[in-house]
mmCIF file of the N, C-alpha and C atoms, coordinates in Angstrom:
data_MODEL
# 
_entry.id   MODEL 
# 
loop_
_atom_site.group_PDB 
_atom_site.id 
_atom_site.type_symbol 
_atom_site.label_atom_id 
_atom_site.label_alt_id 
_atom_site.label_comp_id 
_atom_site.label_asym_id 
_atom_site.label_entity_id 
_atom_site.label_seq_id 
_atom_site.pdbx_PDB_ins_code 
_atom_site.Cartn_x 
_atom_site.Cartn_y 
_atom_site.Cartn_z 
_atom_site.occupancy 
_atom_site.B_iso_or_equiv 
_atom_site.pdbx_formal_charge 
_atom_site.auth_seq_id 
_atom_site.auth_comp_id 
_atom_site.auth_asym_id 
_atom_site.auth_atom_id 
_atom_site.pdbx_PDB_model_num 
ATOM 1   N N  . UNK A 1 1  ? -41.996 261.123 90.329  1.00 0.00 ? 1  UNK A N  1 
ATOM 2   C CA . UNK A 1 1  ? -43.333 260.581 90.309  1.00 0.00 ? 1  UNK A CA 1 
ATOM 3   C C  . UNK A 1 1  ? -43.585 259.973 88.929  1.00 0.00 ? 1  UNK A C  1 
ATOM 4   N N  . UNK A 1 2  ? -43.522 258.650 88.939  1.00 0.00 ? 2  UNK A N  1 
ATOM 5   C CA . UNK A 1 2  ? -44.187 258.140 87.533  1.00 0.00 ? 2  UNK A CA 1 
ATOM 6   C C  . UNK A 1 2  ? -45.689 258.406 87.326  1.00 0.00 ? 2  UNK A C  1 
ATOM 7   N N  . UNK A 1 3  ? -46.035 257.943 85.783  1.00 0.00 ? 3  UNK A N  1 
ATOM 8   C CA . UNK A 1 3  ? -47.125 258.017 85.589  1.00 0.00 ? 3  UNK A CA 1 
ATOM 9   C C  . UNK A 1 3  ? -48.387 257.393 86.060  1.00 0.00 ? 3  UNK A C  1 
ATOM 10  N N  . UNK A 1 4  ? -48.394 256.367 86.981  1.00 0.00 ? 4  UNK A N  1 
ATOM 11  C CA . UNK A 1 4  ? -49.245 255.313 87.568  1.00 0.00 ? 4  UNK A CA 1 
ATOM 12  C C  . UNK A 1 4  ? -49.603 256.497 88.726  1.00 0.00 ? 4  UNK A C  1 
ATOM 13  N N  . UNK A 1 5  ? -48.857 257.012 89.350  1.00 0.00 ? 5  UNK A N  1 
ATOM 14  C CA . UNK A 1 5  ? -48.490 257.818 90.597  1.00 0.00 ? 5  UNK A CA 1 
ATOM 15  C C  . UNK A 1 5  ? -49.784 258.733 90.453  1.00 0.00 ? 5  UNK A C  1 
ATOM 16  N N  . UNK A 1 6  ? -49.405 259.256 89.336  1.00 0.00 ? 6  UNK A N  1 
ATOM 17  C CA . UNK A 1 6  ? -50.198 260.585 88.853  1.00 0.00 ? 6  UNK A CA 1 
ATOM 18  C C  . UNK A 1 6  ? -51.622 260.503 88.627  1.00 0.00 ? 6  UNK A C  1 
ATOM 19  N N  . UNK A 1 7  ? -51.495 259.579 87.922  1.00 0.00 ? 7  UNK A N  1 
ATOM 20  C CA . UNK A 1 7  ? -53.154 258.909 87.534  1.00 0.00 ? 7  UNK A CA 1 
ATOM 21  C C  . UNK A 1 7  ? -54.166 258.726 88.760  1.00 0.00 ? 7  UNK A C  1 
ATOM 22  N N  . UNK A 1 8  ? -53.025 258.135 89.656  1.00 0.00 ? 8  UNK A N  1 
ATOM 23  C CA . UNK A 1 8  ? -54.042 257.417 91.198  1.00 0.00 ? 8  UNK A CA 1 
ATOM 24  C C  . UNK A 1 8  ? -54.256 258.485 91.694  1.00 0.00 ? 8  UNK A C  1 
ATOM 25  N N  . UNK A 1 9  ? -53.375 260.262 91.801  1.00 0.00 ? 9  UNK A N  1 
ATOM 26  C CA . UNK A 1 9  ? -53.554 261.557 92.236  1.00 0.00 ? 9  UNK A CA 1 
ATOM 27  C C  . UNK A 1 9  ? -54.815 261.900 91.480  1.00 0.00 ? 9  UNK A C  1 
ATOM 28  N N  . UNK A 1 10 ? -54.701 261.759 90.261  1.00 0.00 ? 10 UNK A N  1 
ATOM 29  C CA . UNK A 1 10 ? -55.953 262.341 89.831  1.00 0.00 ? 10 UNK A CA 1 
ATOM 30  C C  . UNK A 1 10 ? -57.019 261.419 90.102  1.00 0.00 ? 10 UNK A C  1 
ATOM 31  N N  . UNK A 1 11 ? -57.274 260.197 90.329  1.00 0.00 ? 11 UNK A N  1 
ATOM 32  C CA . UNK A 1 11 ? -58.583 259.539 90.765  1.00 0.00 ? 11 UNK A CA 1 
ATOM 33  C C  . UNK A 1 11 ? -59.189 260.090 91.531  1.00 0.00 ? 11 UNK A C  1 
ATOM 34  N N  . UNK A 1 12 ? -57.923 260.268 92.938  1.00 0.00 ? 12 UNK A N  1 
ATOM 35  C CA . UNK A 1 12 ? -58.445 260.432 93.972  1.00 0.00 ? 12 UNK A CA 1 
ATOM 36  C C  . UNK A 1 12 ? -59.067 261.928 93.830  1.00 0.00 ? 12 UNK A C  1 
ATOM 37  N N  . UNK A 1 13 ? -58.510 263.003 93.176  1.00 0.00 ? 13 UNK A N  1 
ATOM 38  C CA . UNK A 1 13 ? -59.049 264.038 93.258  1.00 0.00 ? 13 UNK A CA 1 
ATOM 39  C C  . UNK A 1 13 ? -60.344 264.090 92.509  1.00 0.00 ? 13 UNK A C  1 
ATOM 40  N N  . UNK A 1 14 ? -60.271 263.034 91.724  1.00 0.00 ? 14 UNK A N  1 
ATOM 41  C CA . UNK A 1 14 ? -61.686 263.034 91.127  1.00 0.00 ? 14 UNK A CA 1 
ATOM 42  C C  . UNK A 1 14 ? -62.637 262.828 92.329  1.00 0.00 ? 14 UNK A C  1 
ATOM 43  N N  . UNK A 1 15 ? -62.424 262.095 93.369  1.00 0.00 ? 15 UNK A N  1 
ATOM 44  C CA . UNK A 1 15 ? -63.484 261.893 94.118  1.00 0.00 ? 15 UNK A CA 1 
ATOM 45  C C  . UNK A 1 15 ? -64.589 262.472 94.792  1.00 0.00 ? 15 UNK A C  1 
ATOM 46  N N  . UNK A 1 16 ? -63.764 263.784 95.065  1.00 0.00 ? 16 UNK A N  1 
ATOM 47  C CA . UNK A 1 16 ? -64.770 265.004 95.678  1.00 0.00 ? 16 UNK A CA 1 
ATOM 48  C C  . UNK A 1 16 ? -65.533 265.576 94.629  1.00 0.00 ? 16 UNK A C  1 
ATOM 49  N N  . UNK A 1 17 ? -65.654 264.932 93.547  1.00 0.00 ? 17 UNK A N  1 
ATOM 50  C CA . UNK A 1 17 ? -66.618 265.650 92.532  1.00 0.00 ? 17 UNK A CA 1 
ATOM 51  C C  . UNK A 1 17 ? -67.610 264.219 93.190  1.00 0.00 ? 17 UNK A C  1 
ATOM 52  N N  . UNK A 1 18 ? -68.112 263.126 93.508  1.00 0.00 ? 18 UNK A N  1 
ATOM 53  C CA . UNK A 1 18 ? -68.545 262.274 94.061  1.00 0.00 ? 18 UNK A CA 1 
ATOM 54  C C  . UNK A 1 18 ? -69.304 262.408 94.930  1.00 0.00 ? 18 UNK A C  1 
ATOM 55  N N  . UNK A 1 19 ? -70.867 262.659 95.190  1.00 0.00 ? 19 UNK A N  1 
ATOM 56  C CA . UNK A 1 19 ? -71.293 262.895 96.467  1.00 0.00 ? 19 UNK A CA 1 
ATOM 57  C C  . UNK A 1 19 ? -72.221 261.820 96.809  1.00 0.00 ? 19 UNK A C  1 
ATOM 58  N N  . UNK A 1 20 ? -72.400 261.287 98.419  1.00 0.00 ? 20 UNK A N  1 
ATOM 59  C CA . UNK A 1 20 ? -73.577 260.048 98.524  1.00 0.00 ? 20 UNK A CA 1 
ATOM 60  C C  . UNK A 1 20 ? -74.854 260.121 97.541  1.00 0.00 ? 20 UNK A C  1 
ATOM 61  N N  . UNK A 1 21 ? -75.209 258.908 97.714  1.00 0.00 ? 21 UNK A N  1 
ATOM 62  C CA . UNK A 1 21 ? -76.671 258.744 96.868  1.00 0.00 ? 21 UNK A CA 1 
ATOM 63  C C  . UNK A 1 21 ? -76.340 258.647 95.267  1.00 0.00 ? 21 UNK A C  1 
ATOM 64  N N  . UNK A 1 22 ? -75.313 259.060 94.752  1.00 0.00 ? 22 UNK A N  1 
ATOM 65  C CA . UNK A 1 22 ? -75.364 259.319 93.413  1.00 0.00 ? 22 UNK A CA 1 
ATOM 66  C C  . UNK A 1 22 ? -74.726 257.895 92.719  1.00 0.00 ? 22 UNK A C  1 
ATOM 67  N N  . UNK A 1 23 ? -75.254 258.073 91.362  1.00 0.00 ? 23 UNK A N  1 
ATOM 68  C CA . UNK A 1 23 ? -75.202 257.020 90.262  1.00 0.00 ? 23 UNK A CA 1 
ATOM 69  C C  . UNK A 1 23 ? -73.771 257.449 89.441  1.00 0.00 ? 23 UNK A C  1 
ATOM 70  N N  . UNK A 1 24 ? -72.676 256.539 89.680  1.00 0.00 ? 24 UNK A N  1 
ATOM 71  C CA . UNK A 1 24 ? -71.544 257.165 89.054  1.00 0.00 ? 24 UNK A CA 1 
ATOM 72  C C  . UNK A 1 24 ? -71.539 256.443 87.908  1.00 0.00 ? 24 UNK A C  1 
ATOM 73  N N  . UNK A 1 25 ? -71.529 257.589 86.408  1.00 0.00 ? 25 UNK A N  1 
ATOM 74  C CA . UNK A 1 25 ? -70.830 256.825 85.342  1.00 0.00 ? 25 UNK A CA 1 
ATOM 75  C C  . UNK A 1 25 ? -69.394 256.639 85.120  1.00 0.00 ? 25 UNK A C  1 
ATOM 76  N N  . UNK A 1 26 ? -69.135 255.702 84.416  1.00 0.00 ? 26 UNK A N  1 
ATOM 77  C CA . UNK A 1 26 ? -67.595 255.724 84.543  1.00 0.00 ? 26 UNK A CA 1 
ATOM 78  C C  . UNK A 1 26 ? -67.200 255.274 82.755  1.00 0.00 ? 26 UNK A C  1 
ATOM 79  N N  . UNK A 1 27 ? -66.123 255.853 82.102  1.00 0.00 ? 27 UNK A N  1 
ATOM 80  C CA . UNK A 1 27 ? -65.480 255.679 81.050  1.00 0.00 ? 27 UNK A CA 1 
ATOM 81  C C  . UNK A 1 27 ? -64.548 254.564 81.154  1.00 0.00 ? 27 UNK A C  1 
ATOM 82  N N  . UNK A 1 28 ? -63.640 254.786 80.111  1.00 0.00 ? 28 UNK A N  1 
ATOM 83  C CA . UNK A 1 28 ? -62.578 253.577 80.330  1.00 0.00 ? 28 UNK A CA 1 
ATOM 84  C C  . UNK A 1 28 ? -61.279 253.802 79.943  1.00 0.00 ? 28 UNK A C  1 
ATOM 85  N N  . UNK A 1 29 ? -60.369 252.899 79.607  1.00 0.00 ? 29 UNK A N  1 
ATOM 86  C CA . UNK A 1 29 ? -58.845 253.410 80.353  1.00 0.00 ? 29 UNK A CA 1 
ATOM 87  C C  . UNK A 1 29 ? -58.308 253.537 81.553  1.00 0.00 ? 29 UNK A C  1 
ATOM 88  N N  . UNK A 1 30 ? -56.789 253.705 81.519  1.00 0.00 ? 30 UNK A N  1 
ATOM 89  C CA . UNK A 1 30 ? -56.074 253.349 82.644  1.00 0.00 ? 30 UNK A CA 1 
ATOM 90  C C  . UNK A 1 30 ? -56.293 254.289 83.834  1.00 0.00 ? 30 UNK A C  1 
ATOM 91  N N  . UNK A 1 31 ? -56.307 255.610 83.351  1.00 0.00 ? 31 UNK A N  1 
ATOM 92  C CA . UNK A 1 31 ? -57.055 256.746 84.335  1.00 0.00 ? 31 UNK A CA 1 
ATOM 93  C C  . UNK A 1 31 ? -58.507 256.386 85.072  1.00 0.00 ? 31 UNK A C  1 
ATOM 94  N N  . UNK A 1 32 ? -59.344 255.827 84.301  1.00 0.00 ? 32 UNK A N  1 
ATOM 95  C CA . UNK A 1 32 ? -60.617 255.239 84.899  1.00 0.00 ? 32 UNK A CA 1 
ATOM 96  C C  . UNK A 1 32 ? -60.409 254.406 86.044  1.00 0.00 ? 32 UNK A C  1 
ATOM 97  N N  . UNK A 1 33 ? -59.519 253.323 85.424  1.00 0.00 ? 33 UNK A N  1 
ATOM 98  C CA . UNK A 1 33 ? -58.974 252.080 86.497  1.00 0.00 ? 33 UNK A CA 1 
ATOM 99  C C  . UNK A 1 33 ? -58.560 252.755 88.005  1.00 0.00 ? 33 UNK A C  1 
ATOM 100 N N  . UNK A 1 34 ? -57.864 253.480 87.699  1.00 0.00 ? 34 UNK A N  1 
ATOM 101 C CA . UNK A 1 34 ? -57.676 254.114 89.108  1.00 0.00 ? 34 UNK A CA 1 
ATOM 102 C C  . UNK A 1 34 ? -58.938 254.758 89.784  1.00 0.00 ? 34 UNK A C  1 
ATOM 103 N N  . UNK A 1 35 ? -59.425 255.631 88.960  1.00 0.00 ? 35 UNK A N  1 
ATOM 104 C CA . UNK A 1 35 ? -60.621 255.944 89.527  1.00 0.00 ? 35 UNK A CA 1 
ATOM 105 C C  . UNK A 1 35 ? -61.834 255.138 90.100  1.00 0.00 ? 35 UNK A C  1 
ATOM 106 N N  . UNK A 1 36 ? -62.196 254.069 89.420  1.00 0.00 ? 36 UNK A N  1 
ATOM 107 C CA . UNK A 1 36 ? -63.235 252.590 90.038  1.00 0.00 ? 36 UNK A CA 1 
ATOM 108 C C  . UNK A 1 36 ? -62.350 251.994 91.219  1.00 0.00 ? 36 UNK A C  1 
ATOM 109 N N  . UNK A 1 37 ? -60.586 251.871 91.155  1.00 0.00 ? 37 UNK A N  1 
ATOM 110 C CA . UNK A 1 37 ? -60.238 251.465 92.410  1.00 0.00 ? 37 UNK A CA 1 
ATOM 111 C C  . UNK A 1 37 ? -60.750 252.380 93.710  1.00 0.00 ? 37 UNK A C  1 
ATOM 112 N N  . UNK A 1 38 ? -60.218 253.844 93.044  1.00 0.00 ? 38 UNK A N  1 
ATOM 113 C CA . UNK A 1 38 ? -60.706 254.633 94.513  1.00 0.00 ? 38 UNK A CA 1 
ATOM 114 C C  . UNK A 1 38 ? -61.841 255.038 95.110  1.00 0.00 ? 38 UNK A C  1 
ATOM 115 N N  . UNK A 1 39 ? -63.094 254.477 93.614  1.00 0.00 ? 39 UNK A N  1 
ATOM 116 C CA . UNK A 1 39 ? -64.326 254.622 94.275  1.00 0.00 ? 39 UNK A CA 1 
ATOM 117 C C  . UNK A 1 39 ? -64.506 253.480 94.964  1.00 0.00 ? 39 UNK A C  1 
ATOM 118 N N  . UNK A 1 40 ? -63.842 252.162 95.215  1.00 0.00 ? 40 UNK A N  1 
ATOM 119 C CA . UNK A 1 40 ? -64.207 251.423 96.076  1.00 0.00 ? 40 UNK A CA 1 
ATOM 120 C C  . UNK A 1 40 ? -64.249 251.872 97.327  1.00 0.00 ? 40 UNK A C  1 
ATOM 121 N N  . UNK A 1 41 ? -63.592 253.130 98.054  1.00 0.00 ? 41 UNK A N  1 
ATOM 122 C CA . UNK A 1 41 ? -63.611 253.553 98.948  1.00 0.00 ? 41 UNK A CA 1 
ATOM 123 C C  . UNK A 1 41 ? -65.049 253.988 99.300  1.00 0.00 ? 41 UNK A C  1 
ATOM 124 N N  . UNK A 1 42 ? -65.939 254.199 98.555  1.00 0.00 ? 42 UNK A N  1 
ATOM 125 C CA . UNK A 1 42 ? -67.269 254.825 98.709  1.00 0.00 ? 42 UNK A CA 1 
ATOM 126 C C  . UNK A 1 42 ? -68.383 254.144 98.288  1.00 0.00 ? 42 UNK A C  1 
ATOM 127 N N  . UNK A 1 43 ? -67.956 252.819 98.151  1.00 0.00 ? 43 UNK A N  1 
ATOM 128 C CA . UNK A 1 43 ? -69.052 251.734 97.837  1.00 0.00 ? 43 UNK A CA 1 
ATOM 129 C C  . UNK A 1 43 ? -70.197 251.970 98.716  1.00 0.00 ? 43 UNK A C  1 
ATOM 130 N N  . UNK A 1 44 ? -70.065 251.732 100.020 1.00 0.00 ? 44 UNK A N  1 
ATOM 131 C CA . UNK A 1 44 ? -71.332 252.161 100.595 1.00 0.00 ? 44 UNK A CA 1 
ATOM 132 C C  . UNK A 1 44 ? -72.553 253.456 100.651 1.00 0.00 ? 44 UNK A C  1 
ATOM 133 N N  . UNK A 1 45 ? -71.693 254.691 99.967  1.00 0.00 ? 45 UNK A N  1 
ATOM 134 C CA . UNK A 1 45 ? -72.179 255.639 99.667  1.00 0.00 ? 45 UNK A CA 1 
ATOM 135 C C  . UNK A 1 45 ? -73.187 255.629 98.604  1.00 0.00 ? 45 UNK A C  1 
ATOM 136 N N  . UNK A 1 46 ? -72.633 255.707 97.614  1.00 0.00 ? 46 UNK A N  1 
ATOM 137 C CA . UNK A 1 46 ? -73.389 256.008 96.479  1.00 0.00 ? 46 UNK A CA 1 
ATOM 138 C C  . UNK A 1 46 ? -74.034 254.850 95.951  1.00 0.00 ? 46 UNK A C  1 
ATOM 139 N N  . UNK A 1 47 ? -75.148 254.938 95.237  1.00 0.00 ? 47 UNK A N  1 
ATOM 140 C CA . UNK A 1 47 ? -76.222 253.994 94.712  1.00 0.00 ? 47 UNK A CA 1 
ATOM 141 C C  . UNK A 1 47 ? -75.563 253.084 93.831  1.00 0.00 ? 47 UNK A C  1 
ATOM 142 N N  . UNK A 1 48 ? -74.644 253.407 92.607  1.00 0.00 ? 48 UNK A N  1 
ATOM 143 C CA . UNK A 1 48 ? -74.425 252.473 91.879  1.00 0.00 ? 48 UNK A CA 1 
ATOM 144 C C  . UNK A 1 48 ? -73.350 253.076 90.810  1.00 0.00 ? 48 UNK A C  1 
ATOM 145 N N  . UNK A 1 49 ? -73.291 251.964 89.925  1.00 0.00 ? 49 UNK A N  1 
ATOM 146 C CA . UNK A 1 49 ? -72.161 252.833 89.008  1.00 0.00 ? 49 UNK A CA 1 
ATOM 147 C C  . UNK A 1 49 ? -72.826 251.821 87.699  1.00 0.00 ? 49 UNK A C  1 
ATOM 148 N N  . UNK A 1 50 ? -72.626 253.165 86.721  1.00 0.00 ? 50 UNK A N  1 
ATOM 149 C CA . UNK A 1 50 ? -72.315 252.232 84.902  1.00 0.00 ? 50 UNK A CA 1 
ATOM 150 C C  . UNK A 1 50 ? -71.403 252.220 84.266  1.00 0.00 ? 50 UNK A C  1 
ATOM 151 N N  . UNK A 1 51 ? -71.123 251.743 83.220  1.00 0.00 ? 51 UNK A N  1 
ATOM 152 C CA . UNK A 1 51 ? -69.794 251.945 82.782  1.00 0.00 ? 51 UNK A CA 1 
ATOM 153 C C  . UNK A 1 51 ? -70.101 251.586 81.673  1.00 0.00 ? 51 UNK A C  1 
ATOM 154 N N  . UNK A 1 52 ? -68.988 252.155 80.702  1.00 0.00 ? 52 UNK A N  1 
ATOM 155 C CA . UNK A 1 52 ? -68.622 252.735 78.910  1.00 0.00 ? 52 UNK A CA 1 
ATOM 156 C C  . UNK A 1 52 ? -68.157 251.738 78.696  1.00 0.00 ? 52 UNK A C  1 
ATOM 157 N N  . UNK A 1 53 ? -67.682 250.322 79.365  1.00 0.00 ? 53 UNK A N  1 
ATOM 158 C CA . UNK A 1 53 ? -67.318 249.107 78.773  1.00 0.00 ? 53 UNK A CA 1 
ATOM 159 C C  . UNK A 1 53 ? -67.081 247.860 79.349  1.00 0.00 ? 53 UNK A C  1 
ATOM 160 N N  . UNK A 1 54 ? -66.272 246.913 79.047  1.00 0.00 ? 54 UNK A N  1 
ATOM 161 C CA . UNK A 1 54 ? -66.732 245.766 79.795  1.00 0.00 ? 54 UNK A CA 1 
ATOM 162 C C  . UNK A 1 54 ? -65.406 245.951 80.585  1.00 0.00 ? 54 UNK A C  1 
ATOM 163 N N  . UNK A 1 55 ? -64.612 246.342 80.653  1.00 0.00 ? 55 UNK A N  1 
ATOM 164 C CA . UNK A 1 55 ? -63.585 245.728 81.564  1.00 0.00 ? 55 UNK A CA 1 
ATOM 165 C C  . UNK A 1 55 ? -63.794 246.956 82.551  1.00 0.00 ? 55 UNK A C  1 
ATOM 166 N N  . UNK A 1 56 ? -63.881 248.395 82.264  1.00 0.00 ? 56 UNK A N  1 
ATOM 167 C CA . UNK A 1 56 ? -64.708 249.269 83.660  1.00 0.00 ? 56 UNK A CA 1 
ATOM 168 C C  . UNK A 1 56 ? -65.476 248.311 83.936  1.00 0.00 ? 56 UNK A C  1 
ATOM 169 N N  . UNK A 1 57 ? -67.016 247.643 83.413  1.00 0.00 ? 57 UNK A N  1 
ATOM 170 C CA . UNK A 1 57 ? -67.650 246.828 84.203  1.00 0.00 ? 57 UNK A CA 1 
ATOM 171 C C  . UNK A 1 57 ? -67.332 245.458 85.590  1.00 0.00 ? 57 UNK A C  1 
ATOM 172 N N  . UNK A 1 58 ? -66.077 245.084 84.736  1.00 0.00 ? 58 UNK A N  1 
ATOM 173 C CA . UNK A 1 58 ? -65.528 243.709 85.135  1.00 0.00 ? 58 UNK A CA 1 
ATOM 174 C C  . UNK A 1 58 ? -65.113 244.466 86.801  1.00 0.00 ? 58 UNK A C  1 
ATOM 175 N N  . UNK A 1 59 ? -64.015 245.204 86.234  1.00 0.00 ? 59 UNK A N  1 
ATOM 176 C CA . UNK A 1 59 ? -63.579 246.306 87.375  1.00 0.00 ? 59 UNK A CA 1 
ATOM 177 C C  . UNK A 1 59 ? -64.582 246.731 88.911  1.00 0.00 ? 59 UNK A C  1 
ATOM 178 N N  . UNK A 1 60 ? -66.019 247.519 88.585  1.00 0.00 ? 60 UNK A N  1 
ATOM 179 C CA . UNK A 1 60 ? -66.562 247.523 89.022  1.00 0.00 ? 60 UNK A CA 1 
ATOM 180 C C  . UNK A 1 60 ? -67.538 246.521 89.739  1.00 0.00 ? 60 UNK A C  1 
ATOM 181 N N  . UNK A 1 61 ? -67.541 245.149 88.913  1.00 0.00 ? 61 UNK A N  1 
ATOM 182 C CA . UNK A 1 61 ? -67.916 243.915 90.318  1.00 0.00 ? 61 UNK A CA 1 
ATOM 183 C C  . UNK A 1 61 ? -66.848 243.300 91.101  1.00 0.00 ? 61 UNK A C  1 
ATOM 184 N N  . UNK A 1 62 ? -65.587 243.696 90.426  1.00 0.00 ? 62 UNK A N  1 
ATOM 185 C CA . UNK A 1 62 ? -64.454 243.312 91.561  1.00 0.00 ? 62 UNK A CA 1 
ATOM 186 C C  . UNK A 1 62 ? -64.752 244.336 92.705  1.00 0.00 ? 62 UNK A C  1 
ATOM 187 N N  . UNK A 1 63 ? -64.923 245.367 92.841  1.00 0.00 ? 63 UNK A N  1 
ATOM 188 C CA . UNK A 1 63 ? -64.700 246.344 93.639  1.00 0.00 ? 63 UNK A CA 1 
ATOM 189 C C  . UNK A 1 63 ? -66.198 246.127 94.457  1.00 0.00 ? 63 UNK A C  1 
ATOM 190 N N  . UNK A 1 64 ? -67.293 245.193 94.269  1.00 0.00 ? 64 UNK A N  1 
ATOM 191 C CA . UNK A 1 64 ? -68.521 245.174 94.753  1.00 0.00 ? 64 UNK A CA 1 
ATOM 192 C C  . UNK A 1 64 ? -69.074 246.357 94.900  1.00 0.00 ? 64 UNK A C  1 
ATOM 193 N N  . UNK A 1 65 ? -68.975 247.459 94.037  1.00 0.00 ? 65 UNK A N  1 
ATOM 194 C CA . UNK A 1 65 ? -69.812 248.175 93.811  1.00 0.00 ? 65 UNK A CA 1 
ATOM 195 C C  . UNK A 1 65 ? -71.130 247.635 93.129  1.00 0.00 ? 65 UNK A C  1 
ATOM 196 N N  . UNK A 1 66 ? -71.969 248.136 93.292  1.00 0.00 ? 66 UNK A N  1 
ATOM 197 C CA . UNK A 1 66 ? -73.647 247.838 92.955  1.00 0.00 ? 66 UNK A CA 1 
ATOM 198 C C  . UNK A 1 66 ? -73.494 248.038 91.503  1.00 0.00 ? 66 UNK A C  1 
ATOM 199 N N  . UNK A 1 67 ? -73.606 246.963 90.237  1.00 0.00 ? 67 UNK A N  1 
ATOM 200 C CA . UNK A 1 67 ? -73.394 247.718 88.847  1.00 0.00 ? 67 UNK A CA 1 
ATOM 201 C C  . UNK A 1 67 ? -74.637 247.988 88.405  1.00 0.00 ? 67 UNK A C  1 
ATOM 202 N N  . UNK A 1 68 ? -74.755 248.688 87.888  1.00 0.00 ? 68 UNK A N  1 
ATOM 203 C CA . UNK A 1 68 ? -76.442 249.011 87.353  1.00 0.00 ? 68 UNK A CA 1 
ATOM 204 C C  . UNK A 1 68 ? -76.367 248.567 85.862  1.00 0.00 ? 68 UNK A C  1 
ATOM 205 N N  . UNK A 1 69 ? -75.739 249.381 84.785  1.00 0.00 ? 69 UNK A N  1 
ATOM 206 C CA . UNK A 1 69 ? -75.807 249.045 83.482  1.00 0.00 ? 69 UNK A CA 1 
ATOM 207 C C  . UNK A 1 69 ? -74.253 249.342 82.442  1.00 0.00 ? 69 UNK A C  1 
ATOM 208 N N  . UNK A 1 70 ? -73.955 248.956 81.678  1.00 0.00 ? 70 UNK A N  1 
ATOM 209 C CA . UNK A 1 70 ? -73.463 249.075 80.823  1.00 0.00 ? 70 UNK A CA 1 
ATOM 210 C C  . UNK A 1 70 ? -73.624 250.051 79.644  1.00 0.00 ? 70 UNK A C  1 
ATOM 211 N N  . UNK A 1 71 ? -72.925 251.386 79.617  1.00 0.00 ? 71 UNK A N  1 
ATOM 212 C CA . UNK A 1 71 ? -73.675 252.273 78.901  1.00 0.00 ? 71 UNK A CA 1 
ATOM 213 C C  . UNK A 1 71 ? -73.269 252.443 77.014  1.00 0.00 ? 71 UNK A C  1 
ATOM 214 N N  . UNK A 1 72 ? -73.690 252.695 76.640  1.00 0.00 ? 72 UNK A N  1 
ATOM 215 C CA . UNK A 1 72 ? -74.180 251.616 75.040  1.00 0.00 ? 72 UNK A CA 1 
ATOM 216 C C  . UNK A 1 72 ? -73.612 253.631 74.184  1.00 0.00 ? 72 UNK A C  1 
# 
């Protein structure tokens, strides 16, 4: 298992910390990246997402998640 492998394991397990309705913040780095990919799975769920920088941001309108703000 390479390291890309591992990262996308841990996204996904991040997810069940994730519940509808909620406002996800998100950090940044390559671990993040995986994680904004696999919250695309739950775009319709949850309200929105912010993010710790611009390329999580960039990330997050590829994925048409709802972006709310950029967190400072």
């Amino acid at each position: 298992m390479d390291q890309l492998e591992m990262k996308k394991i841990a996204a996904q397990a991040a997810l069940q910390f994730v519940k509808p309705e909620m406002i996800v913040g998100v950090g940044s780095g390559s671990t993040v990246n995986c994680f904004i990919e696999a919250l695309g799975s739950m775009k319709d769920e949850i309200k929105g997402a912010v993010a710790a920088s611009k390329n999580s941001e960039e990330l997050l309108k590829n994925m048409v998640l709802k972006y709310l703000a950029q967190m400072m």
